[in-house]
PDB file of N, CA, C and O in Angstrom:
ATOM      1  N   UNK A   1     -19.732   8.105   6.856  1.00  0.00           N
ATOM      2  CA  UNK A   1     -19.005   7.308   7.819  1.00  0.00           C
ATOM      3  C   UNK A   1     -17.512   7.447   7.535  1.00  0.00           C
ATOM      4  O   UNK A   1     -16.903   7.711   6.499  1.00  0.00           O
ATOM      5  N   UNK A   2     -17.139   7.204   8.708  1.00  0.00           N
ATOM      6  CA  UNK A   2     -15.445   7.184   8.561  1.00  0.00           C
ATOM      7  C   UNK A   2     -14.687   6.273   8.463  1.00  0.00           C
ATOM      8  O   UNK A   2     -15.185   5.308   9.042  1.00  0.00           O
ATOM      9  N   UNK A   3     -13.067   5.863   7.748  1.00  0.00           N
ATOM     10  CA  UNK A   3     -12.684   4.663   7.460  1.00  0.00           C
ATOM     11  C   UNK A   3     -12.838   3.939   8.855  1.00  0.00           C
ATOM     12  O   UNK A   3     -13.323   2.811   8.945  1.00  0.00           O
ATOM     13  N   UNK A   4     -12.316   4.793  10.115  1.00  0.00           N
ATOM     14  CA  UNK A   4     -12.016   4.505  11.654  1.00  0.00           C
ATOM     15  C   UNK A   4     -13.581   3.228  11.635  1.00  0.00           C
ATOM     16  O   UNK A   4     -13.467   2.004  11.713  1.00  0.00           O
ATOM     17  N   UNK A   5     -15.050   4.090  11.495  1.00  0.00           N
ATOM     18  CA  UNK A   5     -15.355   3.675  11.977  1.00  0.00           C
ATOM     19  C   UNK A   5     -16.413   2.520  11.502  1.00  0.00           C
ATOM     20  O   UNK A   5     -17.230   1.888  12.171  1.00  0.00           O
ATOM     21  N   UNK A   6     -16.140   2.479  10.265  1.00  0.00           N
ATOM     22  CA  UNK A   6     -16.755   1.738   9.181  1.00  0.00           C
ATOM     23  C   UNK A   6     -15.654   0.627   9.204  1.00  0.00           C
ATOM     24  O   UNK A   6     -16.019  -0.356   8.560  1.00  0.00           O
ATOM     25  N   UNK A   7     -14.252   0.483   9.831  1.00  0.00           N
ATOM     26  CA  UNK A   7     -12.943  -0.790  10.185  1.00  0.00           C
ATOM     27  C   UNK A   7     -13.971  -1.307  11.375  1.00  0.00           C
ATOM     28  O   UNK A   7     -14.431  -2.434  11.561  1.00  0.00           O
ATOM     29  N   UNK A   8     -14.135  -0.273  11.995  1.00  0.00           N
ATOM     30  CA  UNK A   8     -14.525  -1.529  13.540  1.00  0.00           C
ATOM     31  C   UNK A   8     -16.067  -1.714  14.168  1.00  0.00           C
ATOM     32  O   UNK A   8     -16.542  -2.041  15.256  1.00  0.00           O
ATOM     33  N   UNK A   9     -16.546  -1.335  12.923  1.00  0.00           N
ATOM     34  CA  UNK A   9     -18.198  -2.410  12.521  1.00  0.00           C
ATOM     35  C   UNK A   9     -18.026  -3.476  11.779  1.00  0.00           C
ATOM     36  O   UNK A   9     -18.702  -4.475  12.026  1.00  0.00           O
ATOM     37  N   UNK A  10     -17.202  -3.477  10.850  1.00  0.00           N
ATOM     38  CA  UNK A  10     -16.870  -4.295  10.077  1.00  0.00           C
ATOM     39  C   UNK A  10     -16.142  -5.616  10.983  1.00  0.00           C
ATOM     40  O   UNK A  10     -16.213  -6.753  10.517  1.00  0.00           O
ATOM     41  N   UNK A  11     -15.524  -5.388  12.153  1.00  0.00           N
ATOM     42  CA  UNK A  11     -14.895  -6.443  12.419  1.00  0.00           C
ATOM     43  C   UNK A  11     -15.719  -6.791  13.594  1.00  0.00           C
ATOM     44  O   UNK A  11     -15.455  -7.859  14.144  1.00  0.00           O
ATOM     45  N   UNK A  12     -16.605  -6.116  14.034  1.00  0.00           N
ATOM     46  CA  UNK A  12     -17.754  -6.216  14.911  1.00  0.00           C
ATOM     47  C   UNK A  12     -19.058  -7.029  14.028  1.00  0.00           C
ATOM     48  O   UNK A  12     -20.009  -7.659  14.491  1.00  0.00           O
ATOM     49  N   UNK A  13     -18.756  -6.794  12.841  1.00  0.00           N
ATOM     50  CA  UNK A  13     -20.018  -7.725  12.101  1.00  0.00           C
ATOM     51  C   UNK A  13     -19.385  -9.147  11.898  1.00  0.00           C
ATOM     52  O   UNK A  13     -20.049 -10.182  11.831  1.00  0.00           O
ATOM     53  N   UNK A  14     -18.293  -9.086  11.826  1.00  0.00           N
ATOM     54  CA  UNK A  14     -17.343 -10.435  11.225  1.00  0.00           C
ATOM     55  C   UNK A  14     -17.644 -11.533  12.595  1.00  0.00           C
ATOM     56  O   UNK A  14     -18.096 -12.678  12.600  1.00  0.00           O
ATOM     57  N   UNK A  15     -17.108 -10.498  13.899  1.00  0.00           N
ATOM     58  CA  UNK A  15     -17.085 -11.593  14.898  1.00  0.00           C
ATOM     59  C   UNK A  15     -18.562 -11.765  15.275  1.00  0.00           C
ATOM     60  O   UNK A  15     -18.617 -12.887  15.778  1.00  0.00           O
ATOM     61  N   UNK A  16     -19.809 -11.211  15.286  1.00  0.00           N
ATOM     62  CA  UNK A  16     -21.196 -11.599  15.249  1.00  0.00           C
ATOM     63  C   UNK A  16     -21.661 -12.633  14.621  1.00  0.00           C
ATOM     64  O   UNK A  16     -22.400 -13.502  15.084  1.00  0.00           O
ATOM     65  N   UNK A  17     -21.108 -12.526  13.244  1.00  0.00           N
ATOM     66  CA  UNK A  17     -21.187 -13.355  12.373  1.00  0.00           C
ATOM     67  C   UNK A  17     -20.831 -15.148  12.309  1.00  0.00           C
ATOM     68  O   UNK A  17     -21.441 -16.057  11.746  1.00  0.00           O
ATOM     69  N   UNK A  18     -19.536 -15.151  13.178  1.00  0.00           N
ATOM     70  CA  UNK A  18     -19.109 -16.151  13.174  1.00  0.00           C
ATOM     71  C   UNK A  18     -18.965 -16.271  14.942  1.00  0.00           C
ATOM     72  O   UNK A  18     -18.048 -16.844  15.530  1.00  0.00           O
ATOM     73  N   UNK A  19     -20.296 -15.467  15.662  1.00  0.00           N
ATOM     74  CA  UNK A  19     -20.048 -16.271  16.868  1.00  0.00           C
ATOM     75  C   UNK A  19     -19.380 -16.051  17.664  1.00  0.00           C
ATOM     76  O   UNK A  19     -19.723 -16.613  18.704  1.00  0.00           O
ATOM     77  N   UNK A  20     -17.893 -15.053  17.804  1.00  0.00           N
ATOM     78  CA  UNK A  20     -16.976 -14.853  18.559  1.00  0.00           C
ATOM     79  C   UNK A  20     -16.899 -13.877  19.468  1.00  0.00           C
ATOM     80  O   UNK A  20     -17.958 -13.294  19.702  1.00  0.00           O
ATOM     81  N   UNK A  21     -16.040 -13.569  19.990  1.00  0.00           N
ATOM     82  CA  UNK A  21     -15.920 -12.605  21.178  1.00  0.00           C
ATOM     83  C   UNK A  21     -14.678 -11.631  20.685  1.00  0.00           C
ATOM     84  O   UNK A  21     -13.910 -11.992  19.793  1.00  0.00           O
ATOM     85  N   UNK A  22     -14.570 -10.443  21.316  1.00  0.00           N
ATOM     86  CA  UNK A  22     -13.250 -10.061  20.683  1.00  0.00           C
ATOM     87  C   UNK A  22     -11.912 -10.536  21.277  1.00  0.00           C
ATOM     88  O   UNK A  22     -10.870 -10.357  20.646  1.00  0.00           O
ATOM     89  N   UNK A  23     -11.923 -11.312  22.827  1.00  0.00           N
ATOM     90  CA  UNK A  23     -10.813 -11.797  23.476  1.00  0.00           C
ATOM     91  C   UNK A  23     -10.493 -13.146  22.187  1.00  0.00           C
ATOM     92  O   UNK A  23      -9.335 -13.361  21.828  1.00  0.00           O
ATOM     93  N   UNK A  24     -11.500 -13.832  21.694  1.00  0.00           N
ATOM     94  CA  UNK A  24     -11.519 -14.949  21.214  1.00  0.00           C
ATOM     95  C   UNK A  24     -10.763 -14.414  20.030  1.00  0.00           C
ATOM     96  O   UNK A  24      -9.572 -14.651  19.832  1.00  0.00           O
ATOM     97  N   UNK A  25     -11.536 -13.671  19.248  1.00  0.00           N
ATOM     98  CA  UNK A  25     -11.097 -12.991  17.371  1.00  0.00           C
ATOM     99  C   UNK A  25      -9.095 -12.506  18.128  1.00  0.00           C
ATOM    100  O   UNK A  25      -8.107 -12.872  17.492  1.00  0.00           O
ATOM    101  N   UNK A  26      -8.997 -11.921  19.104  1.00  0.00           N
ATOM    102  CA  UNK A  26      -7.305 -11.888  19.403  1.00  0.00           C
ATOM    103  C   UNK A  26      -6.748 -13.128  19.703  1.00  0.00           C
ATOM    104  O   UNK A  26      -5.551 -13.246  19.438  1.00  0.00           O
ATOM    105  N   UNK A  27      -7.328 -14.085  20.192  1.00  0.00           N
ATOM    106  CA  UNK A  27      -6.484 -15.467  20.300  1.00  0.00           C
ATOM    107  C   UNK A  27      -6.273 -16.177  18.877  1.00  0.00           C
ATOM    108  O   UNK A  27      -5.298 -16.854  18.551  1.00  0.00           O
ATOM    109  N   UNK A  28      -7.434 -15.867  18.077  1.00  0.00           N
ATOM    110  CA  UNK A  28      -7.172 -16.495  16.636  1.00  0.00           C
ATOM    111  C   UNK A  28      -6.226 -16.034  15.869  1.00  0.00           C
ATOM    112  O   UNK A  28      -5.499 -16.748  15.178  1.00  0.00           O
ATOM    113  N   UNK A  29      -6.164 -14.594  15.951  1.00  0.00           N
ATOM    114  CA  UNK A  29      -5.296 -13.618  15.568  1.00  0.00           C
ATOM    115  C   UNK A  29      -4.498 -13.238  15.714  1.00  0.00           C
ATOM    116  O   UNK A  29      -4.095 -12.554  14.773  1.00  0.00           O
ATOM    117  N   UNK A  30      -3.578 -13.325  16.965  1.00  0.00           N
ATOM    118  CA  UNK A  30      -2.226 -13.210  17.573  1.00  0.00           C
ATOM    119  C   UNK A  30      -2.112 -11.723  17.586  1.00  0.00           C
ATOM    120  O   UNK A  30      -1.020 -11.188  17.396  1.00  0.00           O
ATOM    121  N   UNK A  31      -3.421 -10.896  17.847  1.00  0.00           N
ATOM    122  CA  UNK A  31      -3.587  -9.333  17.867  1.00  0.00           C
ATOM    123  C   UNK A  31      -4.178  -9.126  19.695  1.00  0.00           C
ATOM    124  O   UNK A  31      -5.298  -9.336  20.160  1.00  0.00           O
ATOM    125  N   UNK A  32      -3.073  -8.706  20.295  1.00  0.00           N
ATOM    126  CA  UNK A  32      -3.654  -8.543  21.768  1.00  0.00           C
ATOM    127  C   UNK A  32      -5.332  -7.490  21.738  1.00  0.00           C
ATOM    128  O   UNK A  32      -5.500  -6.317  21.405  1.00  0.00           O
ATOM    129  N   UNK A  33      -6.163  -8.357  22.152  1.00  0.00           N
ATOM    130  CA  UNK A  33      -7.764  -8.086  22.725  1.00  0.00           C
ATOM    131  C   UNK A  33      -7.497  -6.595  23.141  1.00  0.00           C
ATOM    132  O   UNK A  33      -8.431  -5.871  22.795  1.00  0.00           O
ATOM    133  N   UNK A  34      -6.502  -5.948  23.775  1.00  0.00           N
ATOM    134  CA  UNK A  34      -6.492  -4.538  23.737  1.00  0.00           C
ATOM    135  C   UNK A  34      -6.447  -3.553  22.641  1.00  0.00           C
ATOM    136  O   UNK A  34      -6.683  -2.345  22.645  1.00  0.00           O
ATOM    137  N   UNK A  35      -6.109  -4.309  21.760  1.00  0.00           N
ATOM    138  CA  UNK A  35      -5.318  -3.760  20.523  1.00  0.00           C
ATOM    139  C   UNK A  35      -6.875  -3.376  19.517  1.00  0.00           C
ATOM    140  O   UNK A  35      -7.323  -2.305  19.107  1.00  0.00           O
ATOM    141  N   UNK A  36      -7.276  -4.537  19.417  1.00  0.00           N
ATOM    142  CA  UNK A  36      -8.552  -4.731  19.065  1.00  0.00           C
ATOM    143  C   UNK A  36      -9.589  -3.502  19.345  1.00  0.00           C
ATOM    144  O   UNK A  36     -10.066  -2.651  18.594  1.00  0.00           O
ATOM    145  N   UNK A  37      -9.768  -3.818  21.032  1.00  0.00           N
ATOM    146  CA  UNK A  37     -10.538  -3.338  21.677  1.00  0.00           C
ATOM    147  C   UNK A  37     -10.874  -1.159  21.492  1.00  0.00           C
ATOM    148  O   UNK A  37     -11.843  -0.457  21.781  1.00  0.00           O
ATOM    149  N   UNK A  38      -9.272  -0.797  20.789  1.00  0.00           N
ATOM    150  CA  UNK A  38      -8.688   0.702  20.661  1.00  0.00           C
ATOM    151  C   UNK A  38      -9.313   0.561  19.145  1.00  0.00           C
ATOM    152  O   UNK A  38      -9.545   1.640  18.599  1.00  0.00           O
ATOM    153  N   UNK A  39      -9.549  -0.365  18.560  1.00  0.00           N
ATOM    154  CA  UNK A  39      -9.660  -0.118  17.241  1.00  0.00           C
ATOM    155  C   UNK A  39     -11.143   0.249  17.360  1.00  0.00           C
ATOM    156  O   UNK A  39     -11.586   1.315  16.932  1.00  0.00           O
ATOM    157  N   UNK A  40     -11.980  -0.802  18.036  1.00  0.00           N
ATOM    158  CA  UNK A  40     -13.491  -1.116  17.760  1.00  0.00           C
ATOM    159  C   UNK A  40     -14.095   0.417  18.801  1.00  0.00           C
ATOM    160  O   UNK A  40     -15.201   0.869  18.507  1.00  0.00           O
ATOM    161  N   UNK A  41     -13.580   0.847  19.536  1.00  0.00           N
ATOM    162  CA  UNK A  41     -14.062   2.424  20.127  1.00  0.00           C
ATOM    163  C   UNK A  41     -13.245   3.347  19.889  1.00  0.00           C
ATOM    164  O   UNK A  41     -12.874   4.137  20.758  1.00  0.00           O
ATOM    165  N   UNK A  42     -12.844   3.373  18.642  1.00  0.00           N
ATOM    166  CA  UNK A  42     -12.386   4.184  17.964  1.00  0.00           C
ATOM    167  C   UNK A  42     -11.344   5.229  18.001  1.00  0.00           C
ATOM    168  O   UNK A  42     -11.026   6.123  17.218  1.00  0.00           O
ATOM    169  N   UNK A  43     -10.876   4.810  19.244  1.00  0.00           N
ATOM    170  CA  UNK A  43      -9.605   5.078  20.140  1.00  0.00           C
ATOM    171  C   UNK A  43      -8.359   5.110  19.287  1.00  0.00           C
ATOM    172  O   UNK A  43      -7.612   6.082  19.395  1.00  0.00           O
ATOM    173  N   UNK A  44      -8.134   4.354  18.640  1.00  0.00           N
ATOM    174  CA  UNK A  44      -6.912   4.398  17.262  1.00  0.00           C
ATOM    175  C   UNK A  44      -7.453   4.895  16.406  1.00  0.00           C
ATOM    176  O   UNK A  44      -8.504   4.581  15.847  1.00  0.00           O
ATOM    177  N   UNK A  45      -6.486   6.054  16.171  1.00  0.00           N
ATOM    178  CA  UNK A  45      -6.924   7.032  14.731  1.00  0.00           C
ATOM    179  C   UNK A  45      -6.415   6.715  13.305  1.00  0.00           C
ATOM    180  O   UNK A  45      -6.575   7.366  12.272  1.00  0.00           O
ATOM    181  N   UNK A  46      -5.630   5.317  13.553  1.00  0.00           N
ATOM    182  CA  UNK A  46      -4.987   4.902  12.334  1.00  0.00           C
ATOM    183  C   UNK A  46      -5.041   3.110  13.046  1.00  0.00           C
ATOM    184  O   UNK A  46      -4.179   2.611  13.769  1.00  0.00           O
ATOM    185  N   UNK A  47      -6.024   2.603  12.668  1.00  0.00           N
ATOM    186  CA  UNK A  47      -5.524   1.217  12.633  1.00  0.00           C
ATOM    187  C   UNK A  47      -4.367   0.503  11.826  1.00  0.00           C
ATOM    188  O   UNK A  47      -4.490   0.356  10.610  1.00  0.00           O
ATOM    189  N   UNK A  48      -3.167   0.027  12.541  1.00  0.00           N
ATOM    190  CA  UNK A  48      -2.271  -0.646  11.317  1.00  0.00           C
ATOM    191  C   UNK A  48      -2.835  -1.589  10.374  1.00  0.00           C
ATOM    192  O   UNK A  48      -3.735  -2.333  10.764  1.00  0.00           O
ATOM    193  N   UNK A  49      -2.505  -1.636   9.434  1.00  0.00           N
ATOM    194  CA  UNK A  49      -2.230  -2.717   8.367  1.00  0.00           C
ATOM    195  C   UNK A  49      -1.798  -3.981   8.696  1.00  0.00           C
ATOM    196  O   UNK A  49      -2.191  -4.919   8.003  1.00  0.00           O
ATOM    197  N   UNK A  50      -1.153  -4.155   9.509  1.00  0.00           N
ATOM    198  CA  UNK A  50      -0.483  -5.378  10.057  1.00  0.00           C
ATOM    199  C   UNK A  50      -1.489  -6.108  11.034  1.00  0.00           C
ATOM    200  O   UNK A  50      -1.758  -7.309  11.044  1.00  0.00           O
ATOM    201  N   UNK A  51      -1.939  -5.198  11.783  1.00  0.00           N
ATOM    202  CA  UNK A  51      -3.397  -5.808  12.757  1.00  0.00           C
ATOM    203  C   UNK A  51      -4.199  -5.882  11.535  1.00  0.00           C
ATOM    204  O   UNK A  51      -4.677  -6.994  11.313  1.00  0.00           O
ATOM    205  N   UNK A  52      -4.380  -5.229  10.941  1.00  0.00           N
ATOM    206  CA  UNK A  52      -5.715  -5.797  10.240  1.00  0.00           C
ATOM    207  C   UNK A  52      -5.270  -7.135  10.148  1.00  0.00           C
ATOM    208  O   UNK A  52      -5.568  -8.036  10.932  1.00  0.00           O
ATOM    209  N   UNK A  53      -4.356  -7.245   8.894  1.00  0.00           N
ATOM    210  CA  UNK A  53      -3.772  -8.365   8.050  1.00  0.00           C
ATOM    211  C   UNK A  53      -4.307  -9.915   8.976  1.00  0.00           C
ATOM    212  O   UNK A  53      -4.923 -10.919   8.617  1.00  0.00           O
ATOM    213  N   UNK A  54      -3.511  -9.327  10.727  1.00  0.00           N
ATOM    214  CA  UNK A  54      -3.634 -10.641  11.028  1.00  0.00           C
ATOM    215  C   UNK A  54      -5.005 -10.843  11.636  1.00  0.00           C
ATOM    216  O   UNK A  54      -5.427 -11.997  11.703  1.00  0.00           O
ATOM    217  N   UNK A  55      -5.873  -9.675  12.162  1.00  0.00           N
ATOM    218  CA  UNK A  55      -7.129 -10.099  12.340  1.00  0.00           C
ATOM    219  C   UNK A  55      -7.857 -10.837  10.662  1.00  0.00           C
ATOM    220  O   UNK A  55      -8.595 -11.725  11.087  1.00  0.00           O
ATOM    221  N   UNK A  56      -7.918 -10.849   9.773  1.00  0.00           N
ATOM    222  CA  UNK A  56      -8.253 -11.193   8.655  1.00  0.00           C
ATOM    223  C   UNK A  56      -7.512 -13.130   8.884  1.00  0.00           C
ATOM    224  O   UNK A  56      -8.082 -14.221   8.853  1.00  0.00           O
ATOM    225  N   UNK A  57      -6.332 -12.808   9.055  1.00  0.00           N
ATOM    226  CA  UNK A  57      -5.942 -14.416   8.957  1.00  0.00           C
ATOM    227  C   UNK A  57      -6.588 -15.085  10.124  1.00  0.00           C
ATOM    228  O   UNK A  57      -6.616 -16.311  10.230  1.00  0.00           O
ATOM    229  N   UNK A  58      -7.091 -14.292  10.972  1.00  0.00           N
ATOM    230  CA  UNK A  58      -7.451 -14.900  12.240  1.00  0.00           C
ATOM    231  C   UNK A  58      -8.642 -15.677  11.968  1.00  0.00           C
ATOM    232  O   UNK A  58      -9.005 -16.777  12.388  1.00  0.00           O
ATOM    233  N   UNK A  59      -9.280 -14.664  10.990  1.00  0.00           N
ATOM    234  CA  UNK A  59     -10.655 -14.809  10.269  1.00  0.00           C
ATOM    235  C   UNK A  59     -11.201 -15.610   9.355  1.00  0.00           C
ATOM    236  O   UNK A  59     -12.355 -15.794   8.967  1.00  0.00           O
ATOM    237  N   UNK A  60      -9.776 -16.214   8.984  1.00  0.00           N
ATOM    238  CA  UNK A  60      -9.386 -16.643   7.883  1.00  0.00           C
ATOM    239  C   UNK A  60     -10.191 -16.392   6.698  1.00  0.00           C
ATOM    240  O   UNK A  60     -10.921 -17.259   6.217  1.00  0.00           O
ATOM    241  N   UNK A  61     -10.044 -14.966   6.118  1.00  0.00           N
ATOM    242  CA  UNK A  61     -10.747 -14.011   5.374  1.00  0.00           C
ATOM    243  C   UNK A  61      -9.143 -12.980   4.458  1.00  0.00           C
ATOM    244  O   UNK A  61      -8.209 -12.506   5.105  1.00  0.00           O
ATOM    245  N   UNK A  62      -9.257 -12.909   3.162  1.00  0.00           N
ATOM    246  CA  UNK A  62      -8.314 -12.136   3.073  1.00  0.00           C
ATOM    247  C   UNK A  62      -8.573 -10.580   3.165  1.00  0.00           C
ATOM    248  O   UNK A  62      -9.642 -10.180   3.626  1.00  0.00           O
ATOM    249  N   UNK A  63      -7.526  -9.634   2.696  1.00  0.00           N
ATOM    250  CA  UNK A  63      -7.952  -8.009   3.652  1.00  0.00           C
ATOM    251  C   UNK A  63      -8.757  -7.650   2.599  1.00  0.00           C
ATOM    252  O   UNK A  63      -9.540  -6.732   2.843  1.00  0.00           O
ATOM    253  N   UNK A  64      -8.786  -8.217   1.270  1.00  0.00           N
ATOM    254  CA  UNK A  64      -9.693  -7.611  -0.006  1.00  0.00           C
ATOM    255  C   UNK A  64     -11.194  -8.280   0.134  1.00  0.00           C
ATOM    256  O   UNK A  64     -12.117  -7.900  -0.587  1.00  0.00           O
ATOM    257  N   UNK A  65     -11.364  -9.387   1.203  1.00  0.00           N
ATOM    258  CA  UNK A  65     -13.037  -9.472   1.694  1.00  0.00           C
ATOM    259  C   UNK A  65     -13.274  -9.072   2.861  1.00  0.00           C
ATOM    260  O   UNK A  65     -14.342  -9.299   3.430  1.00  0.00           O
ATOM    261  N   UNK A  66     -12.311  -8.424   3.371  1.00  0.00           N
ATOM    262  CA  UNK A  66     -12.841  -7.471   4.618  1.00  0.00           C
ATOM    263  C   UNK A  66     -13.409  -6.101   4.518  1.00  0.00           C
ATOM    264  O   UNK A  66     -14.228  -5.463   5.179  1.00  0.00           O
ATOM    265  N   UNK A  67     -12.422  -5.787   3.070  1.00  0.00           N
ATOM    266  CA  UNK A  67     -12.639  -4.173   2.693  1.00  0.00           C
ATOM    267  C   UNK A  67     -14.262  -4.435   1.331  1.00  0.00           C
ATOM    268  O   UNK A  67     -14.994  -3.518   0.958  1.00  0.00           O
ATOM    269  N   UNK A  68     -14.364  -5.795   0.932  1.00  0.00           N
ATOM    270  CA  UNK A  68     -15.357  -5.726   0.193  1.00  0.00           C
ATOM    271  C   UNK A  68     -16.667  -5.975   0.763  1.00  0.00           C
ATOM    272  O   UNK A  68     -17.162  -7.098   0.860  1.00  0.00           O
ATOM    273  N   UNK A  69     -17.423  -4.476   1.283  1.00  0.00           N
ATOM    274  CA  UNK A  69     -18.387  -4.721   1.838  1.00  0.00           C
ATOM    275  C   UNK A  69     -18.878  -3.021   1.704  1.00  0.00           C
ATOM    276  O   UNK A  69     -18.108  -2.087   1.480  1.00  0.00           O
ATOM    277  N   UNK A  70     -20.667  -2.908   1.951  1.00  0.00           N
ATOM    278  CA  UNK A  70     -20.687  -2.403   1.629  1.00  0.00           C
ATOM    279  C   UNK A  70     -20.744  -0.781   2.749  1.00  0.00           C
ATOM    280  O   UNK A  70     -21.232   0.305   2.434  1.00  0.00           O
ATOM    281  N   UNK A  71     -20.159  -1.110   3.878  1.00  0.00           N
ATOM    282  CA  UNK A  71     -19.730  -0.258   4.830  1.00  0.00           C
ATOM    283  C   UNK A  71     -18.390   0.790   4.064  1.00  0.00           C
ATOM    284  O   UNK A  71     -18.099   1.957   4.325  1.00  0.00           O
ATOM    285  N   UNK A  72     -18.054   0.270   3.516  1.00  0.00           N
ATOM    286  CA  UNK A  72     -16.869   0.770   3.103  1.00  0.00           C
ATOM    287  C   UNK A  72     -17.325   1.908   1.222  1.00  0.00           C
ATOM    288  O   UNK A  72     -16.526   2.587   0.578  1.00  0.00           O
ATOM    289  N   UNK A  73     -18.626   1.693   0.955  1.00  0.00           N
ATOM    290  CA  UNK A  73     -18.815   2.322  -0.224  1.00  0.00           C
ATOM    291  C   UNK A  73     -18.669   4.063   0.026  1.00  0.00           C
ATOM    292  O   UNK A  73     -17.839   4.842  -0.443  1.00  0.00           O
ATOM    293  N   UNK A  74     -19.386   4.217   0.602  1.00  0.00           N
ATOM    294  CA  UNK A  74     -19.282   5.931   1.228  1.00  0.00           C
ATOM    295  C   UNK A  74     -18.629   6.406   2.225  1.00  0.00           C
ATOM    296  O   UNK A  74     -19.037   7.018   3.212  1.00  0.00           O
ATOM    297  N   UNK A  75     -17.361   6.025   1.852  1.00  0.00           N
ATOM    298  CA  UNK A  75     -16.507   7.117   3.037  1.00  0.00           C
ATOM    299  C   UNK A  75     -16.495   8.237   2.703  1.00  0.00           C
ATOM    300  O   UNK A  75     -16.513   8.699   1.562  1.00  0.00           O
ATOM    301  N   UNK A  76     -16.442   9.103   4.358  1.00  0.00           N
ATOM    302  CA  UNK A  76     -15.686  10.611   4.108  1.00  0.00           C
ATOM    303  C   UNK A  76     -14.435  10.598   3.574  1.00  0.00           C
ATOM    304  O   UNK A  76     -13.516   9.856   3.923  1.00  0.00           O
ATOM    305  N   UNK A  77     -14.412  11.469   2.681  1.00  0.00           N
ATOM    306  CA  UNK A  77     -12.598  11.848   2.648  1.00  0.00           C
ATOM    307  C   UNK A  77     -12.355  12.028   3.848  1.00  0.00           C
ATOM    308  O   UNK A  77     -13.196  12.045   4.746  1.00  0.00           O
ATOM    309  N   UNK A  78     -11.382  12.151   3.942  1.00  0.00           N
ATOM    310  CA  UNK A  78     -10.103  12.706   5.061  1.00  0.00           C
ATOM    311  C   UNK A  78      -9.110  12.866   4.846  1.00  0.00           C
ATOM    312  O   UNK A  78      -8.163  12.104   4.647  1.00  0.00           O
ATOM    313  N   UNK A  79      -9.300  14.643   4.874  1.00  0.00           N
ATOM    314  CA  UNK A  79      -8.120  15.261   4.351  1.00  0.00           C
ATOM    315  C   UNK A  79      -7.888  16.200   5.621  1.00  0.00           C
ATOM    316  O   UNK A  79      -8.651  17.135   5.865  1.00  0.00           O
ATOM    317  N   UNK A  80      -6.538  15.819   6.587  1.00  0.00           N
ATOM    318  CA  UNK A  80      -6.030  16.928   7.600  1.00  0.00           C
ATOM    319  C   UNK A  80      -5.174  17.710   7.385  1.00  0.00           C
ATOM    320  O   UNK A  80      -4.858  18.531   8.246  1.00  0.00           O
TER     321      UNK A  80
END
């Protein structure tokens, strides 16, 4: 799996988890639902750091229990 797409299962399991929608997870988050939406179909080839950050506060989750999971054990490298 790839970081791309192992980020936006991960935030697809978060908002399942707790019930939400992704318009909803951007109102908590102050991350426009489009923004989101490029991340989770994989449309952004580099999700920022800064969206994460605030989807995480949205989550109220910090970015070191977003990345601690076990989607994230076997990434591909990616080397271009």
């Amino acid at each position: 799996m790839r970081i791309k797409q192992a980020v936006a299962q991960r935030i697809i399991n978060l908002c399942n988890e707790r019930n939400i929608a992704v318009n909803a997870l951007g109102n908590l988050s102050g991350v426009n639902p489009s923004t989101i939406y490029s991340m989770l179909n994989t449309k952004s080839q580099n999700p920022g750091v800064v969206s994460l950050q605030k989807i995480c506060d949205g989550l109220e989750i910090s970015i070191r229990d977003f990345f601690n999971d076990e989607l994230f054990d076997n990434i591909e490298q990616e080397i271009i």
